[in-house]
N, C-alpha and C positions, 0 to 999 in steps of 0.2 A: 504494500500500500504506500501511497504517495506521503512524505516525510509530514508531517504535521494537522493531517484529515483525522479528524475526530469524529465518530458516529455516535449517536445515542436513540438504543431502540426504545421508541416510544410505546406506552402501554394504553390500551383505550380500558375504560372503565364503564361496562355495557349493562344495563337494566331495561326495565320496558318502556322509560323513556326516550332510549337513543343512547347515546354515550356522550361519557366527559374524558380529555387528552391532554395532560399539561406536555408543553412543548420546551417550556426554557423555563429554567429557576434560577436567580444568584445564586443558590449553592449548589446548582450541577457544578463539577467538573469540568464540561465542555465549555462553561460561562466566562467569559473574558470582561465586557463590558459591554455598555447598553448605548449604541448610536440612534439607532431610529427601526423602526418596523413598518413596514408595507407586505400586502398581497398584490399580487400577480396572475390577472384572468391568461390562459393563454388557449387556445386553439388547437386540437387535434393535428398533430403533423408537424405543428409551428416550430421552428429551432429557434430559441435565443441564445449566440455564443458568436463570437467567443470574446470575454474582456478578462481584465484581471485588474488587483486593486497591491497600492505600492504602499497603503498603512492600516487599511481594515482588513478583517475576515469577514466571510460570506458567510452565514450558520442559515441553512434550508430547509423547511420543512414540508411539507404538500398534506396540504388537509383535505383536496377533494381532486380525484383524478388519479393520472399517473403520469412520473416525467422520467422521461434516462437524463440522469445528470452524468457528465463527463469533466475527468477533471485533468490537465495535462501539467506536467512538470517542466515552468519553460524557466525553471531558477538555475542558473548553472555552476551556482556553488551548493546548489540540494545534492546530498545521497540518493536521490531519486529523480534524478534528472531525466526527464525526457522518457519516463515515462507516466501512462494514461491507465487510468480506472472510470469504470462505468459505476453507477447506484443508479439502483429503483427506488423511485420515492414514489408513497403516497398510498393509497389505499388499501394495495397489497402488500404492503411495505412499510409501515407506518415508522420512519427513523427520521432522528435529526443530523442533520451533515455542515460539518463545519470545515470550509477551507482556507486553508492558512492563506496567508499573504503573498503575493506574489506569482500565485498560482491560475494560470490560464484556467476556464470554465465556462459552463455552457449547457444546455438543457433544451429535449425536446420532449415534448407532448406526446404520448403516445398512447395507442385504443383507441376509442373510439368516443369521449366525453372530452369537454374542455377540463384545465386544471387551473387551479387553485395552489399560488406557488405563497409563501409567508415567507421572507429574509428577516432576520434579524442581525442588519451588519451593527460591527463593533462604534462604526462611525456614522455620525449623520453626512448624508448628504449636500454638498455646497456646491452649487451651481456657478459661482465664481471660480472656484480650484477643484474642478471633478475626481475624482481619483478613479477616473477610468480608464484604462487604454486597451483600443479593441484591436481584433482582425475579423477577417469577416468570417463565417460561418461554415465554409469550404477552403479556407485557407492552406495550402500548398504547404505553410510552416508549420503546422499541426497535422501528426501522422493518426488523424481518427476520419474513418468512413460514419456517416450519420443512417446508413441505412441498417436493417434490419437485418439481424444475423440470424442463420437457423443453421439451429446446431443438430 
C-alpha cells in the first residue's frame, strides 16, 4: 500500500429505522485536523482525477453509491513511488480513506446510481492560493487505465 493511506472501516448501526455511521471523530486515529467538509453528487461513469494537494490530506468517505478511488504515488522521495492502488468506496464498502499529501488521486462512479462523495480535507479551501494541481484524467504521466477490469 501506498506510504501514508490510512483506511478506517466504517461500521453502520442498522434497526428498523435505517441506520446510523459515524464517519470521523477527533479521537480516531486516522484524525489529523479539521479544514472544511463538503459532498460530492457525481454521475455514473463520471471520472474526477487527477489532482493532488502540497499541505492537506484528502480523508473520503461515500455514503451513497459506489466510487473506485485510485491513488498514484507521484512523490519521489516516497518508498512507494510510482506506485497505484484502487479502493471501493461506499455502499459495498463502507470505509474511510485518507491520503497523504502529495499524492496524485482521482475517482470514478461506478454501477449504475449517482454517488455521494463526503471529503473531509485537513485544510479549508482558498480560492486565492488553491492547493490544487491537476493533470487530466487520461494523462500519459499516470500509468492507470480507468476502464473496467474483469478478472
Amino acid at each position: 500500500m501506498i506510504d501514508g493511506i490510512e483506511i478506517k472501516q466504517l461500521k453502520r448501526h442498522a434497526d428498523e429505522r435505517g441506520f446510523l455511521m459515524e464517519m470521523l471523530r477527533e479521537d480516531d486515529d486516522i484524525f489529523d485536523r479539521f479544514g472544511q467538509c463538503y459532498v460530492s453528487l457525481n454521475y455514473p461513469g463520471v471520472i474526477r482525477a487527477w489532482h493532488y494537494h502540497k499541505k492537506q490530506h484528502d480523508v473520503w468517505a461515500v455514503v451513497k453509491g459506489m466510487v473506485k478511488a485510485v491513488v498514484y504515488d507521484c512523490r519521489e522521495d516516497s518508498p512507494t513511488y510510482g506506485e497505484v492502488n484502487e479502493f471501493f468506496l461506499g455502499d459495498n464498502n463502507p470505509v474511510l480513506l485518507k491520503i497523504p499529501v502529495g499524492a496524485m488521486h482521482g475517482y470514478k462512479t461506478i454501477g449504475d446510481e449517482p454517488s455521494l462523495l463526503v471529503n473531509f480535507p485537513t485544510k479549508p479551501y482558498d480560492p486565492n492560493d488553491p492547493d490544487e494541481y491537476r493533470e487530466t484524467w487520461n494523462s500519459d504521466k499516470i500509468p492507470y487505465d480507468w476502464d473496467i477490469k474483469f478478472v
